[in-house]
C-alpha positions as CSV (number, residue, x, y, z in Angstrom):
1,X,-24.0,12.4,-3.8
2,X,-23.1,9.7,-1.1
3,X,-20.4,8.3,-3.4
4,X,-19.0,12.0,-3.7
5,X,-18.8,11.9,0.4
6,X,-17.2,8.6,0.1
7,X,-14.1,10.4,-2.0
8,X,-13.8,13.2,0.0
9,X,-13.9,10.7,3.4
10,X,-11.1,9.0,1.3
11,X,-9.2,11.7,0.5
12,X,-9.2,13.6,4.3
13,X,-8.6,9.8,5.4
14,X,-5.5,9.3,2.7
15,X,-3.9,12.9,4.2
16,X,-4.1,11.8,7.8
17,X,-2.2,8.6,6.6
18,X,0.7,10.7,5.1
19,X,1.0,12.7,8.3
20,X,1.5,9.3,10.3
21,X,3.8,8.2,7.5
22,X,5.8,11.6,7.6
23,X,5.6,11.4,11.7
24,X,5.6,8.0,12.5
25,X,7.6,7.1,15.5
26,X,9.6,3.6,14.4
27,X,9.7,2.6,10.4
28,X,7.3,0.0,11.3
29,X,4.9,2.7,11.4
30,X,6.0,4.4,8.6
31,X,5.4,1.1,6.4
32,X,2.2,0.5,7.9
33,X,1.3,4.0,7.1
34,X,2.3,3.6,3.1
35,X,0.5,0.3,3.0
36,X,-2.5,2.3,4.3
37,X,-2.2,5.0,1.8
38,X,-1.8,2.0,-1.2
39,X,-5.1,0.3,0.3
40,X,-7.3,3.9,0.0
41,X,-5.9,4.4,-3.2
42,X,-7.6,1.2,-4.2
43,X,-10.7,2.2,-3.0
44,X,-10.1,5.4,-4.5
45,X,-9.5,4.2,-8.1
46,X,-12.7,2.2,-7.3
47,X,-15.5,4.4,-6.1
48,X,-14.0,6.8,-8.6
49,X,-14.3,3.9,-11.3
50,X,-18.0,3.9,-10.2
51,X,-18.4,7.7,-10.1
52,X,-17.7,8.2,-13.8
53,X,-19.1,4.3,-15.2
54,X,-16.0,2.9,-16.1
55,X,-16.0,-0.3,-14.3
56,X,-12.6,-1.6,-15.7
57,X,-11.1,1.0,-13.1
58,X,-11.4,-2.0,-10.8
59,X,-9.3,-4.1,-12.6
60,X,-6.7,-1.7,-12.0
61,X,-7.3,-1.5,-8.4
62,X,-6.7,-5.2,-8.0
63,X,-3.8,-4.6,-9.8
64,X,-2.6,-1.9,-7.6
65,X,-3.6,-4.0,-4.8
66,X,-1.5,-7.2,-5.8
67,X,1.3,-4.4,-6.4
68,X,0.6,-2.7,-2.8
69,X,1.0,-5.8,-1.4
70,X,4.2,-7.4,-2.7
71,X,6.0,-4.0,-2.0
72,X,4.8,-4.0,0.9
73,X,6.0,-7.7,2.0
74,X,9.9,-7.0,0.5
75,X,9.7,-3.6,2.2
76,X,9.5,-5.7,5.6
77,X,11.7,-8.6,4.8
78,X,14.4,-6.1,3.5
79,X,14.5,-4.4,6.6
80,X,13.9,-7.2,8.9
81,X,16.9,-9.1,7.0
82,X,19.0,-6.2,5.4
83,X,18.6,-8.2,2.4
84,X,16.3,-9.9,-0.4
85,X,17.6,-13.0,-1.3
86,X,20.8,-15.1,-0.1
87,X,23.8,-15.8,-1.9
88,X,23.2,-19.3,-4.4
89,X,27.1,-19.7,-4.3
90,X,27.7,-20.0,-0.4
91,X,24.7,-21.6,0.0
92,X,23.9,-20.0,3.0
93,X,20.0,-19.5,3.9
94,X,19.0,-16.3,6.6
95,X,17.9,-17.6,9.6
96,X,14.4,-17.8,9.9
């Protein structure tokens, strides 16, 4: 019973995050807001994992985490640089 209050706490807490992402104010907050939503869905795969004793569902929620993550980070240097990588030929590097 407690780890069916747990998903529904997820769930009501997952919608609240998609009305920040769908409202948010700058992007900033909008990418904050999706990294949120990828971090519950973790601990959604997880407790649900639990909920139905399949406990290899956590080794897609790392997985989904590592994922999460590394979006996340190229989300933010993409807009924080307008790019992902710089140009091998002209040897340029962004500035830092």
């Amino acid at each position: 019973m407690m780890f069916l209050v747990a998903m529904i706490a997820v769930v009501i807490t997952m919608l609240l995050i998609l009305i920040r992402a769908l409202l948010g104010p700058t992007v900033y907050d909008r990418i904050l807001a999706i990294n949120l939503f990828g971090t519950k869905t973790v601990l959604f795969v997880a407790v649900l994992g639990f909920l139905n004793g399949r406990p290899e569902f956590l080794d897609l929620g790392l997985i989904y985490a590592l994922i999460n993550f590394i979006g996340t980070v190229t989300v933010l240097k993409f807009m924080q640089y307008g790019d992902l990588g710089w140009d091998e030929a002209s040897k340029e590097k962004p500035d830092v």
